[in-house]
C-alpha positions as CSV (number, residue, x, y, z in Angstrom):
1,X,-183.2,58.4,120.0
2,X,-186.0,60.5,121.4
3,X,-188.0,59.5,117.9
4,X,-187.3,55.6,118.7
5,X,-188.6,56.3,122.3
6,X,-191.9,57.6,121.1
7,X,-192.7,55.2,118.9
8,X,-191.7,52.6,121.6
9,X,-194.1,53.9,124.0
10,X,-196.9,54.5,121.1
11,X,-196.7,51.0,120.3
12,X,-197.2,50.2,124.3
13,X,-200.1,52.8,124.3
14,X,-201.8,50.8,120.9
15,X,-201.0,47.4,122.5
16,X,-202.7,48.5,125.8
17,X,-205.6,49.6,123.9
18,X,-206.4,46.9,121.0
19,X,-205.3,43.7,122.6
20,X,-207.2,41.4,124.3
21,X,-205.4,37.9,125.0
22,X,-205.6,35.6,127.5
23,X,-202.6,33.6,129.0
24,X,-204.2,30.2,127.4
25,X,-204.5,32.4,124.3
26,X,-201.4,33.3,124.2
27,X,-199.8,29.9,125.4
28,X,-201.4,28.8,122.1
29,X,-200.3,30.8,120.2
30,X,-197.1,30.8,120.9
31,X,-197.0,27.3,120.4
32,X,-198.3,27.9,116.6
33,X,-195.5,29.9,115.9
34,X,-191.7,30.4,114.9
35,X,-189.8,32.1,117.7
36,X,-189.6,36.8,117.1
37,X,-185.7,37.2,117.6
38,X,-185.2,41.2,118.1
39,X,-182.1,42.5,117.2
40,X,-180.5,45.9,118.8
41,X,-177.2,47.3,118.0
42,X,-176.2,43.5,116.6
43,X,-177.5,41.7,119.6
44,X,-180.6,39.9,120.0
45,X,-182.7,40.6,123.5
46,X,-183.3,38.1,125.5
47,X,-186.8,38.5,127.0
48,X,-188.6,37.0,129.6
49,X,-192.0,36.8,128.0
50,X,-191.4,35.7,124.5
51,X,-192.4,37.8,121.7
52,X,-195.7,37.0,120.5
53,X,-197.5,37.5,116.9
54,X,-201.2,38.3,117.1
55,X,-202.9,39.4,114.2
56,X,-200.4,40.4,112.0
57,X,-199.2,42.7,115.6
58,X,-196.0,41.8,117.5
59,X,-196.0,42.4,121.3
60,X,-192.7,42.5,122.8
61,X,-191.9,42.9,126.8
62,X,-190.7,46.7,126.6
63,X,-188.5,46.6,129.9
64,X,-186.0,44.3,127.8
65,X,-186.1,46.5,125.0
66,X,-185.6,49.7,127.0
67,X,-182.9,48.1,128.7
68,X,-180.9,46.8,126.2
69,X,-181.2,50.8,124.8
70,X,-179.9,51.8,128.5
71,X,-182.8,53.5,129.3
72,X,-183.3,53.4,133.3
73,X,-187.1,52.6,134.2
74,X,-189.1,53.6,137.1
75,X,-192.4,52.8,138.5
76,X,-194.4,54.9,140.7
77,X,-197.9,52.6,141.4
78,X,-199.4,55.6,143.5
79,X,-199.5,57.2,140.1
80,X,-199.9,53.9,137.9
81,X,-197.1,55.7,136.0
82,X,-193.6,54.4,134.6
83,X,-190.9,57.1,133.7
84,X,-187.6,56.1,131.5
85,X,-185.0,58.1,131.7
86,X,-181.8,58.7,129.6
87,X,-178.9,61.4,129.8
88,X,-181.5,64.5,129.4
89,X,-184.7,62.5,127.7
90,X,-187.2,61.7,130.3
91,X,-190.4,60.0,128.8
92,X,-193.6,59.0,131.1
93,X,-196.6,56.6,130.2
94,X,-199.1,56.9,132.6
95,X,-201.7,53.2,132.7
């Protein structure tokens, strides 16, 4: 679980860093595409910005992942930092 966490949150970390769409960019490319359906434990997440495909790199909204997984989230803005918690795992990302 804690391996699945890390990667989530490297993935955020990559996104942050490499990406570089607008919302009219992305508006068209959403409409240029088939729909991402993510699957956890047997259940697809509903999201409430749709997955989008940009150059071969999939950028999903990671507060519906992490709470389909349970995970509680917290956001401290004095700090620009977000903190997930679960059972004993704590994880932090600061932006």
């Amino acid at each position: 679980m804690k391996t699945i966490i890390i990667i989530l949150f490297s993935c955020l970390i990559a996104f942050n860093v490499f990406a570089d769409v607008t919302s009219r960019d992305a508006d068209t490319l959403l409409a240029n595409q088939d729909a991402v359906k993510v699957n956890y434990n047997c259940q697809y997440i509903n999201f409430d910005v749709p997955p989008l495909i940009v150059e071969g790199r999939t950028f999903v909204e990671l507060n519906a992942i992490f709470n389909a997984m349970d995970i509680s989230l917290q956001w401290d803005g004095s700090t620009q930092k977000v903190t997930g918690t679960k059972g004993n795992t704590v994880i932090e990302q600061v932006f």
